[in-house]
C-alpha positions in Angstrom: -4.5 21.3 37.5 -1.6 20.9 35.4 -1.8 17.1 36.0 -5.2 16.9 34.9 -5.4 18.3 31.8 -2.2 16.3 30.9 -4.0 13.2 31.8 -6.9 14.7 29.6 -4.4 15.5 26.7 -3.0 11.7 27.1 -6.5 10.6 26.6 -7.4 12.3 24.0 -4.3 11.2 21.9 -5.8 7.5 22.4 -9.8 9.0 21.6 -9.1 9.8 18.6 -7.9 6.6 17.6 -11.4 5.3 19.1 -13.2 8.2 17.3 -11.9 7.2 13.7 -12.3 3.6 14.4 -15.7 4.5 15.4 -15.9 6.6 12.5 -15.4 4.2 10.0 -18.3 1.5 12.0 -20.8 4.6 11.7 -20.1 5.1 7.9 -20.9 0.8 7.6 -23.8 1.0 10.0 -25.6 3.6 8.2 -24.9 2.6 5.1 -25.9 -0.7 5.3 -27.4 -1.8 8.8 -24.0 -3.9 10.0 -22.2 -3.8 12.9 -19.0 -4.9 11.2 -16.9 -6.5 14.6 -14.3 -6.9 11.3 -13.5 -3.2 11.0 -10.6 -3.6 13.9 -9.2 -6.6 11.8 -9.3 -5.0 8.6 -7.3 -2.2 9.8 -4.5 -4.2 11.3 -4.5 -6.4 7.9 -3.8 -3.0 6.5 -1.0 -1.8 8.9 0.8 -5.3 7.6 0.6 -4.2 4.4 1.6 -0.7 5.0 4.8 -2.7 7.1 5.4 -5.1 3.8 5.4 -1.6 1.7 7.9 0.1 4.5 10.3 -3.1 4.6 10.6 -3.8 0.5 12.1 -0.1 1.0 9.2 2.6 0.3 9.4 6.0 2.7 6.5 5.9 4.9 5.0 9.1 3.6 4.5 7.7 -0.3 3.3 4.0 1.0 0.8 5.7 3.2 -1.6 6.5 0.0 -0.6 3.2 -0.9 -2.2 1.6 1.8 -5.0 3.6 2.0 -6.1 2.8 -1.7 -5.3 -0.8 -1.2 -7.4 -0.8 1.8 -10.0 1.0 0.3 -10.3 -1.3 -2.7 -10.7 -4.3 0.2 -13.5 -2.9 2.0 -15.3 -2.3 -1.2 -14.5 -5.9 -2.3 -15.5 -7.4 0.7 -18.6 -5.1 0.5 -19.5 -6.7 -3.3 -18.6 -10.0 -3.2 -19.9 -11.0 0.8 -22.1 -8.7 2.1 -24.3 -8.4 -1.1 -25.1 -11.6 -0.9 -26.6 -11.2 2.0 -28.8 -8.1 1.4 -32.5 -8.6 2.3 -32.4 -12.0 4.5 -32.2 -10.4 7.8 -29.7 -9.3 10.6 -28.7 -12.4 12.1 -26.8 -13.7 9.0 -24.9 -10.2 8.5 -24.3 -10.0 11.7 -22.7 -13.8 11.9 -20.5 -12.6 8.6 -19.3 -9.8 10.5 -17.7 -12.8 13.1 -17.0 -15.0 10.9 -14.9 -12.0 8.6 -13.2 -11.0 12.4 -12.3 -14.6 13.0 -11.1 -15.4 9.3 -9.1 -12.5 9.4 -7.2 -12.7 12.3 -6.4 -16.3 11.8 -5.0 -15.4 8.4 -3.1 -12.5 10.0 -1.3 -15.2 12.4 -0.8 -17.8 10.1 1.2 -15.5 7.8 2.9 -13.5 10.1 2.7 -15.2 13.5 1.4 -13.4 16.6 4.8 -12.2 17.4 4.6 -8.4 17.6 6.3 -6.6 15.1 7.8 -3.1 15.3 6.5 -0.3 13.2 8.4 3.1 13.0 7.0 6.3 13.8 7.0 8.6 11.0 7.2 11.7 13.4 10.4 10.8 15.0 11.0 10.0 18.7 11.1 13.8 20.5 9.5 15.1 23.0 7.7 18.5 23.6 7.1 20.7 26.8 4.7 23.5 26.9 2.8 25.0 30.1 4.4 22.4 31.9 2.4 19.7 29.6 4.2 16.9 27.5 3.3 15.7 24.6 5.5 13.4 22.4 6.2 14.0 18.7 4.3 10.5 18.1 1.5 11.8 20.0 1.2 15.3 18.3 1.4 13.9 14.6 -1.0 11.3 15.2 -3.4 14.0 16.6 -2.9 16.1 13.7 -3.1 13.1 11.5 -6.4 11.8 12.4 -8.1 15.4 12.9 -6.8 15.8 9.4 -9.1 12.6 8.3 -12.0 13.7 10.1 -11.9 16.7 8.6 -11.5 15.3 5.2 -14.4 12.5 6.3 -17.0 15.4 7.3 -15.9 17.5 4.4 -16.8 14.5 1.9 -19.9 13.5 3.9 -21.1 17.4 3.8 -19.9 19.4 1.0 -19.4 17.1 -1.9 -21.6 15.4 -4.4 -20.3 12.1 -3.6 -21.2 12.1 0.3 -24.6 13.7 -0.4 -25.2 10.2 -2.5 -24.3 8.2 0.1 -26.2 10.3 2.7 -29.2 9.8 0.2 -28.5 5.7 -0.1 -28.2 5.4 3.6 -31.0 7.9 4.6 -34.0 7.1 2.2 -32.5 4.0 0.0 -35.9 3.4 -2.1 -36.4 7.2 -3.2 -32.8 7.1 -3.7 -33.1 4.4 -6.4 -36.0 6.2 -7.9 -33.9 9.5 -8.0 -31.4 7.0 -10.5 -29.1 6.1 -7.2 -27.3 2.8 -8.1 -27.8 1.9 -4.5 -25.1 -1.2 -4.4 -22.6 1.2 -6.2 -22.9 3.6 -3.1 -22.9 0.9 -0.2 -19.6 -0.2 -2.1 -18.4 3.2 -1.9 -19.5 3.5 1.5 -17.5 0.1 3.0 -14.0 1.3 0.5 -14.3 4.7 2.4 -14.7 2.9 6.2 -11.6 0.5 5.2 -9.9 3.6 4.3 -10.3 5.4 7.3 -9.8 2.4 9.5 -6.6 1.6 7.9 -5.1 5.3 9.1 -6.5 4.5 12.6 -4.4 1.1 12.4 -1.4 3.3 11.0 -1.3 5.7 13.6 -1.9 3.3 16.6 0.8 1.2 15.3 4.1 2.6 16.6 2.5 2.8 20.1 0.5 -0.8 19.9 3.1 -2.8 17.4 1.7 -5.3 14.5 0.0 -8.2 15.4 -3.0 -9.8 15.2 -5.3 -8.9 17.9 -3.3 -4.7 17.8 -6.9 -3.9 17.0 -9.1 -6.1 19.0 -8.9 -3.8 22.3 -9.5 -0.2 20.9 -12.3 -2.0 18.6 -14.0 -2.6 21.8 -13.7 0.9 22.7 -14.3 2.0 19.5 -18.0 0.1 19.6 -18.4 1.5 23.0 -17.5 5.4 21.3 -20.0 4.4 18.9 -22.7 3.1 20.7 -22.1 6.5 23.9 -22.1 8.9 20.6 -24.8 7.1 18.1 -23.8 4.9 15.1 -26.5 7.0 13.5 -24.3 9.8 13.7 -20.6 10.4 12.3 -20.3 13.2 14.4 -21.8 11.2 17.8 -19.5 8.3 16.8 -16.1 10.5 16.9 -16.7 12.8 19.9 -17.7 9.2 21.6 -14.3 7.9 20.8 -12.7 11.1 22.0 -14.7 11.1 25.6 -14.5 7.1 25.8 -10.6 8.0 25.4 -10.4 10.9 28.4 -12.9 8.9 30.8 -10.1 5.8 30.0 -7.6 7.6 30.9 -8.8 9.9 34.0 -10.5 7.1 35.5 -7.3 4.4 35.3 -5.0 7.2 36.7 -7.5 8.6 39.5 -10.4 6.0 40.2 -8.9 3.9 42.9 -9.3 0.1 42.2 -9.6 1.0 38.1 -5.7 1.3 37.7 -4.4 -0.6 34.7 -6.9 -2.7 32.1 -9.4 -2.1 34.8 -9.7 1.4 33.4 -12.3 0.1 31.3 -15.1 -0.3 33.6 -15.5 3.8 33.5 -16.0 4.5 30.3 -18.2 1.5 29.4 -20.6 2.1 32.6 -20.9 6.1 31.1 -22.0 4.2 27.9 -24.4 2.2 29.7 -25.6 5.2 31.8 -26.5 7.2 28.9 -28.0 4.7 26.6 -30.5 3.5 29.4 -31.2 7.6 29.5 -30.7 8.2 25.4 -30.8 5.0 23.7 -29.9 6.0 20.2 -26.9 7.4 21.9 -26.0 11.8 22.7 -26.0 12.4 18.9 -28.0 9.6 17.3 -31.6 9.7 15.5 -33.9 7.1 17.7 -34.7 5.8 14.2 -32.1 4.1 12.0 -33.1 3.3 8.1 -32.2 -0.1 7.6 -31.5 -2.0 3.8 
């Protein structure tokens, strides 16, 4: 038993990296009808920056906010001077910017910096901690903390401010929005700085464990649209407890389904996505009816 839940706890250190990935694609998808496959890109680009901040000598703590806002102000620039463009002329060419910003990105990422990996300290220091005969690294504990902390702060904006109850207005009903006096491209802009912002902690946090490259993203972005699509994009909520259970199926079935050890792993928790969506299409949490701008 004791093995078990230690392989549970393991995986749910790596869900919650899928669930805030997953997250910040819900908080696009809603908002404006895009898959964005750039979310995993944008968030490494932002764990370079937060390494430029941490090497020209900033604490990690104080060029934390840093990166946040500066990753912030990219999604929402990306949001007003690409995606707008593109409002009302269908799926297809959002979707192919969505590649196309994936593609750009990562090539940029690697002509600058190479695809060498790069080290990336952790914050929380290198310990280790036993408890009920579980163990749990000091890495792994402050990154849980860390990104609970920004789902909590996520929901609490979403739900109990004025601020997310615009954006839930935009996204749900844009046209009555408008009429209410919604500036409906002001709020999709808000909308893409606030999933940059959450992806960039996801990159921050998976960093130390991943290191900084290029693709660092590319693998739990695959997860993360897997979390996404098992929770519901439709739903915040469905989109982070998909990440967390995408993260313990990972896990349990690479260290206990024979023939899945390794990258194999995989297979399990995208064949429970498939499984439920062919049951629940809209995912366990999502509406079967998404408004789409």
């Amino acid at each position: 038993m004791t093995e078990l839940l230690q392989q549970i706890l393991d995986g749910l250190s790596s869900g919650l990296v899928y669930g805030v990935l997953a997250l910040a694609l819900s908080v696009v998808f809603q908002g404006a009808g895009l898959l964005n496959f750039s979310q995993g890109a944008m968030a490494t680009l932002s764990a370079y920056v937060m390494l430029i901040l941490l090497q020209a000598g900033l604490s990690f703590w104080p060029a934390l906010p840093v990166t946040v806002a500066v990753s912030a102000a990219g999604g929402a620039l990306v949001e007003r001077t690409l995606v707008r463009r593109l409002e009302g002329t269908g799926e297809l060419p959002l979707l192919t910017l969505s590649v196309a910003l994936l593609l750009g990105l990562n090539a940029t990422m690697a002509v600058i910096w190479t695809t060498d990996p790069r080290t990336f300290p952790s914050p929380f220091g290198e310990g280790l901690i036993e408890f009920a005969g579980l163990r749990l690294t000091v890495q792994q504990l402050g990154s849980l903390i860390t990104l609970l902390l920004v789902t909590a702060a996520t929901a609490f904006l979403f739900n109990r401010t004025t601020i997310g109850l615009r954006l839930r207005a935009v996204a749900q009903n844009p046209s009555s929005a408008t009429l209410l006096g919604q500036h409906q491209g002001l709020w999709l802009m808000v909308g893409w700085a606030i999933a940059a912002a959450v992806g960039a902690f996801a990159a921050v946090v998976a960093a130390p464990v991943l290191t900084v490259s290029p693709g660092m993203m590319s693998f739990p972005l695959l997860l993360a649209l897997a979390a996404g699509t098992l929770g519901g994009l439709s739903s915040r909520v469905g989109a982070f407890v998909g990440g967390v259970l995408i993260g313990i199926v990972n896990n349990l079935a690479g260290r206990y389904a024979p023939g899945l050890q390794g990258d194999l792993a995989i297979v399990a928790p995208l064949a429970l996505t498939a499984v439920v969506v062919a049951i629940r299409p809209a995912g366990l949490f999502g509406k079967t009816r998404t408004v789409r701008v």
